[in-house]
C-alpha positions in Angstrom: -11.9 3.8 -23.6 -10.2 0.1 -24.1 -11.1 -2.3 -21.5 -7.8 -2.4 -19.9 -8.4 1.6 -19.5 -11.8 0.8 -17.9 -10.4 -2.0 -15.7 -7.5 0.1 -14.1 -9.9 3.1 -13.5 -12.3 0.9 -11.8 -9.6 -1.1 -10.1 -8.5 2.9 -8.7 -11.5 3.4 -7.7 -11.2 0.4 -5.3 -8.1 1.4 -4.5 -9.1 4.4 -2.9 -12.0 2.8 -1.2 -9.7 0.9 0.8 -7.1 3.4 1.3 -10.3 5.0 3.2 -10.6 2.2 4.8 -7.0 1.9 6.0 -6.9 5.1 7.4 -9.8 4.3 9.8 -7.6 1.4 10.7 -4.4 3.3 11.0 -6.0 6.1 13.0 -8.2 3.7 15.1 -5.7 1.3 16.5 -6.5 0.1 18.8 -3.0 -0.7 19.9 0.6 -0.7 17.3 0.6 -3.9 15.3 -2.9 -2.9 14.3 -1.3 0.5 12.8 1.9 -1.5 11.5 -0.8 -3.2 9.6 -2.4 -0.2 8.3 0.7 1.3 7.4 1.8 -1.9 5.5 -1.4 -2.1 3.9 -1.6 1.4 2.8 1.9 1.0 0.8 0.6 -2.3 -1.0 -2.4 0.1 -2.1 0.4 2.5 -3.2 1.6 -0.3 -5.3 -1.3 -1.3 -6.4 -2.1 2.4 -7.3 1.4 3.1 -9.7 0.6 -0.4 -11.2 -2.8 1.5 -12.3 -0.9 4.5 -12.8 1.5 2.7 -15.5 -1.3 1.2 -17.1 -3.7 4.2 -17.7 -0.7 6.3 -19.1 1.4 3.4 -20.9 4.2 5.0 -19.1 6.5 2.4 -17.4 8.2 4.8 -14.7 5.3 4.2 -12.6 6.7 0.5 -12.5 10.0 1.7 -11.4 8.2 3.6 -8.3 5.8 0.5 -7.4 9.0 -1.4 -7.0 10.7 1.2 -4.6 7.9 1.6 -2.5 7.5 -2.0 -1.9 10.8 -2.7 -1.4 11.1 0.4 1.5 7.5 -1.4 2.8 9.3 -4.6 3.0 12.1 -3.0 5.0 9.7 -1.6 7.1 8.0 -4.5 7.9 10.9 -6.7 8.9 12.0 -3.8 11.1 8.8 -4.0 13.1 8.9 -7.8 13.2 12.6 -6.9 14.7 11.4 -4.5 17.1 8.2 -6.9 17.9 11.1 -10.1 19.0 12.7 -7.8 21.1 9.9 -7.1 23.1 9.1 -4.0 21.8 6.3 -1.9 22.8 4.5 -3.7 25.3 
């Protein structure tokens, strides 16, 4: 194994440590901007995952998805920050 094979399987490995770790934020609160959070976070993981993805297989569709999923995770974040100025959940 190369040592950019190595790296990206190590970097998925702490990848999916802190997916874990989001998910005990996502399901934990405690109220909705800490889940927004979570949520937010858990997509830049996804990123972070097809970027590993693209390396490990030397296929460069996986660069096509990290793009579409942060683009939808941007969207997704400036609706909340829409919904938070307009009062929102209080």
């Amino acid at each position: 194994m190369s040592q950019t094979g190595l790296g990206a399987t190590v970097a998925l490995g702490l990848v999916g440590v802190a997916v874990l770790l989001a998910f005990v934020r996502l399901l934990r609160g405690p109220d909705l901007a800490n889940r927004v959070v979570a949520v937010d976070l858990l997509s830049a993981l996804g990123v972070g995952i097809a970027g590993a993805a693209a390396v490990l297989s030397g296929d460069p569709v996986y660069l096509d998805v990290a793009l579409v999923l942060a683009l939808i995770a941007f969207l997704g974040t400036v609706a909340f920050a829409r919904y938070a100025e307009q009062g929102g959940h209080e």
